[in-house]
C-alpha positions in Angstrom: 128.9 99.0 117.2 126.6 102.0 118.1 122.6 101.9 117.1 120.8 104.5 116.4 116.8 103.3 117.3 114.5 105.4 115.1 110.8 105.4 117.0 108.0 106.4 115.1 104.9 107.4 117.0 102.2 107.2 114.6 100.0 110.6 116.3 100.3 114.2 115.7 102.7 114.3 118.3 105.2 116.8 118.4 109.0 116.0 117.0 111.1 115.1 119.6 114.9 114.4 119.9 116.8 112.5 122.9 120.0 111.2 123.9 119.4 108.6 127.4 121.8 109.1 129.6 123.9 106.1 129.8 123.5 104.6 127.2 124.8 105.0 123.3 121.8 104.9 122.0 120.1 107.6 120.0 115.5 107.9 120.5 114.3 109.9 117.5 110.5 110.4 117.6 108.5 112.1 114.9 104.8 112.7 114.0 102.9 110.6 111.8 99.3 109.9 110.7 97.7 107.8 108.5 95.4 107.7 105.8 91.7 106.4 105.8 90.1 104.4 103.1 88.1 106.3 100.7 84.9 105.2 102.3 86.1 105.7 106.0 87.1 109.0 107.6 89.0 107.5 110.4 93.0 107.2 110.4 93.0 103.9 111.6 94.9 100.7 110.8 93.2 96.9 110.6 90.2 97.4 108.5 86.8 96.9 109.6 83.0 95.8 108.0 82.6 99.4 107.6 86.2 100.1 106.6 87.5 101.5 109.8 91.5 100.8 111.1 92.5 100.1 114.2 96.6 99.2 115.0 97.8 95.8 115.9 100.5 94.9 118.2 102.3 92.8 115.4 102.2 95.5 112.9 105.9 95.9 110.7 106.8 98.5 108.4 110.2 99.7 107.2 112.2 102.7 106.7 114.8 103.5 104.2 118.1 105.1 105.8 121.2 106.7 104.5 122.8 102.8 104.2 121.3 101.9 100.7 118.7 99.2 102.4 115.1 99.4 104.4 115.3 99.0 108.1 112.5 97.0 109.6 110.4 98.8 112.1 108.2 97.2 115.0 105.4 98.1 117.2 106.6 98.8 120.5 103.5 100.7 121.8 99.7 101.4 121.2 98.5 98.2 119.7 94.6 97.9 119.5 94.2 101.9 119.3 95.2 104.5 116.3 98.5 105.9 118.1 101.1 103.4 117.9 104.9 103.6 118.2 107.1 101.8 115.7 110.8 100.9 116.6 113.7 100.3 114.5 117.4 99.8 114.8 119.4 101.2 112.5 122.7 100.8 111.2 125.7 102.4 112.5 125.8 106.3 111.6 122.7 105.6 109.0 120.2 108.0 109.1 116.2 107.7 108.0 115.6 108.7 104.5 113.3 108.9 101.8 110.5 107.1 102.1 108.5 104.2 104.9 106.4 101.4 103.7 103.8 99.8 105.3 103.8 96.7 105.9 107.2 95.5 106.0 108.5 93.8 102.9 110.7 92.6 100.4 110.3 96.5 98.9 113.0 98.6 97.3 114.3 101.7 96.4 116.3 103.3 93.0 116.1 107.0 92.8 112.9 107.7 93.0 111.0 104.3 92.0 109.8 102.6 94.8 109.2 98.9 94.0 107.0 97.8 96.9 105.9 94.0 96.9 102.6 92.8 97.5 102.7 89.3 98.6 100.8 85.9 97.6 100.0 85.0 101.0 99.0 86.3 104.8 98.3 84.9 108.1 95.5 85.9 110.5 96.3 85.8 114.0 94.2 83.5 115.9 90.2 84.8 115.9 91.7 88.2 114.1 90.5 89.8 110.8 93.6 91.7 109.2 94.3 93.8 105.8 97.6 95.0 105.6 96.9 97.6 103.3 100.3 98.8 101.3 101.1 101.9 101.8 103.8 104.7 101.6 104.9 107.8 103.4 108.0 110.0 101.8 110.3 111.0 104.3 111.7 114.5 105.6 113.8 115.3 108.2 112.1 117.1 111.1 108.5 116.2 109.7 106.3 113.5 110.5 105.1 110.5 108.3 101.8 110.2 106.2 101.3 107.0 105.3 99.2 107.2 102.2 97.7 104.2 99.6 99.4 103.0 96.1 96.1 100.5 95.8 92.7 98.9 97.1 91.5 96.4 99.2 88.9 93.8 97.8 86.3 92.7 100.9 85.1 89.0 100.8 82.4 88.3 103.2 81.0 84.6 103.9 78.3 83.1 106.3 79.1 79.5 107.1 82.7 78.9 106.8 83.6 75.2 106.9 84.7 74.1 110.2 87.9 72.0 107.9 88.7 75.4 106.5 92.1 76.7 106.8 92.5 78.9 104.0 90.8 80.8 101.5 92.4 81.3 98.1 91.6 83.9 95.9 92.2 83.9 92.2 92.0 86.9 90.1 92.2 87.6 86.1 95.0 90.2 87.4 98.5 90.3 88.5 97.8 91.4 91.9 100.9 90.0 93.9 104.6 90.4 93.0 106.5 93.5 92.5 105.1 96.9 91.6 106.8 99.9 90.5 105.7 103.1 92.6 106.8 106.7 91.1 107.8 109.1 94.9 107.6 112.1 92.8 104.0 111.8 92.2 102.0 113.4 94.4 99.5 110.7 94.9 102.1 108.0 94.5 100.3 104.5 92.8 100.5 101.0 91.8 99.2 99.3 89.4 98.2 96.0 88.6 100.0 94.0 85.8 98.4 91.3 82.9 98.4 87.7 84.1 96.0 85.6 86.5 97.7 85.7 90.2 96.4 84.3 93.6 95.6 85.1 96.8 96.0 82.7 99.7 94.5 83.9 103.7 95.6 81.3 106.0 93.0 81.7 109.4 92.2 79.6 112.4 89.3 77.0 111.2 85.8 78.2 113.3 84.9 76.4 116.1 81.2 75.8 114.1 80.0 76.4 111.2 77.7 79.1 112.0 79.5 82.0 111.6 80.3 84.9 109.4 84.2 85.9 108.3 85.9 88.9 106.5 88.8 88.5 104.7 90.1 91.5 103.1 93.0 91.5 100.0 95.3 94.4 99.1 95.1 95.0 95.4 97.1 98.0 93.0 95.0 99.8 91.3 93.8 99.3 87.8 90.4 96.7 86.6 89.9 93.6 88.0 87.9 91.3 84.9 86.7 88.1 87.7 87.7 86.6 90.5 87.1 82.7 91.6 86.7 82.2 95.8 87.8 79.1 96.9 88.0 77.4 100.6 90.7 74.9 101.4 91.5 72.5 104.2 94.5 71.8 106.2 96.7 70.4 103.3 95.2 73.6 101.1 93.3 71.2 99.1 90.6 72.8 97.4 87.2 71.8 99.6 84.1 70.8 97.5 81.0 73.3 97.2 83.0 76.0 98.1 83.6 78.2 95.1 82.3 80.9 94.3 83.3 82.8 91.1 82.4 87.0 90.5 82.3 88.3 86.9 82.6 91.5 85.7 84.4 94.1 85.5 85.4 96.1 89.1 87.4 99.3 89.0 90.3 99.5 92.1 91.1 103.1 92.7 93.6 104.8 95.3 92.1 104.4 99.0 88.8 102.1 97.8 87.3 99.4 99.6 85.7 97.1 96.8 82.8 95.2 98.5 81.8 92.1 97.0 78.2 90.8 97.4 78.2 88.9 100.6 78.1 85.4 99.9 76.7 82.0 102.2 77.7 78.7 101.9 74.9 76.5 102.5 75.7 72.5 102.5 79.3 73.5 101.1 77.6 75.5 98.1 78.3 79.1 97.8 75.8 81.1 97.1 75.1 85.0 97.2 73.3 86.3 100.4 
């Protein structure tokens, strides 16, 4: 069966088309660029204290091709900086189409509504803050991608973790996780967050002491959040004691926003504000 591999190089770079000699393999490379958080001006990737992005090496999206179905890509270059080149296999004779998301997903496509999903867990790499932030960039032949936001990203920051911590789970008032419905013809394409409390587990490496300060950032649609309840949790995710922390009040989750939440210490397992 012939593959086509689609590479995506995610730099103003210019479009470029080759056939190896060889080999039956198609390279397709296009332009790309990605959007900053509304509070940032930099087009990178794993968000920072200060909401900056940088690219990881184990960064997924997907592409939707000509086939009906999204085709996982991969980073095959440029991890650690703001250029990075994705890789994906296509199927046979497929073609890229429509749309990308970011990061790779149970998403999917009807027409024009996107249904992108935002999940209910996510993993740190060992010693790594991450973010995932969802986003989407519509596809055209010949032009690059622009990744751009459907949601938010709510910032948790805490001194002191608990050396027996494993997780943190989040809880909001919200739907925040599931599947969202995201209209392509928009220009500013969104999504929005549904009626019914939904949580949020981060899953880390426990901190060698506890002495230290971590960030934990959660992707969010758009729409109010009403309160949120913070929550540590050991190795069997059992809830540890002195550990929660609950925010009232309403906080407003717009397109590209970085919602910052009071920075908060735990101090003999109590959680405090700093």
């Amino acid at each position: 069966m012939k593959r086509i591999v689609l590479s995506l190089g995610l730099a103003v770079l210019a479009a470029a088309c080759a056939k190896p000699v060889g080999t039956p393999e198609t390279i397709l490379t296009l332009p790309a660029t990605r959007e900053a958080l509304a509070e940032d001006m930099d087009t990178k990737s794993n968000v920072s204290d200060a909401g900056k992005f940088i690219w990881n090496t184990w960064d997924a999206a997907d592409i939707w091709t000509t086939a009906g179905a999204f085709s996982p890509m991969s980073v095959v270059s440029g991890g650690g900086t703001n250029t990075v080149t994705f890789s994906a296999v296509l199927p046979e004779g497929a073609k890229a189409s429509t749309v990308a998301v970011y990061p790779s997903g149970t998403h999917s496509l009807s027409g024009s509504t996107l249904t992108v999903h935002y999940p209910a867990e996510y993993t740190y790499p060992a010693d790594t803050t991450d973010s995932y932030p969802l986003m989407v960039a519509k596809y055209t032949e010949g032009k690059g991608l622009a990744f751009k936001h459907v949601g938010g990203i709510v910032r948790i920051r805490y001194k002191n973790v608990p050396t027996k911590a494993h997780s943190i789970l989040v809880t909001f008032n919200e739907k925040v996780t599931g599947d969202f419905s995201v209209n392509l013809e928009d220009a500013e394409p969104v999504a929005v967050m549904g009626t019914g409390e939904s949580s949020v587990r981060i899953r880390f490496t426990p901190p060698s002491s506890g002495t230290n300060t971590r960030h934990f950032y959660v992707p969010v649609p758009t729409g109010t959040l009403t309160g949120l309840t913070i929550v540590y949790c050991d190795a069997s995710d059992a809830p540890i004691t002195g550990t929660s922390y609950t925010k009232t009040g309403t906080m407003a989750v717009t397109r590209r926003k970085l919602v910052k939440l009071p920075g908060l210490i735990l101090t003999s397992f109590e959680a405090g504000i700093e």
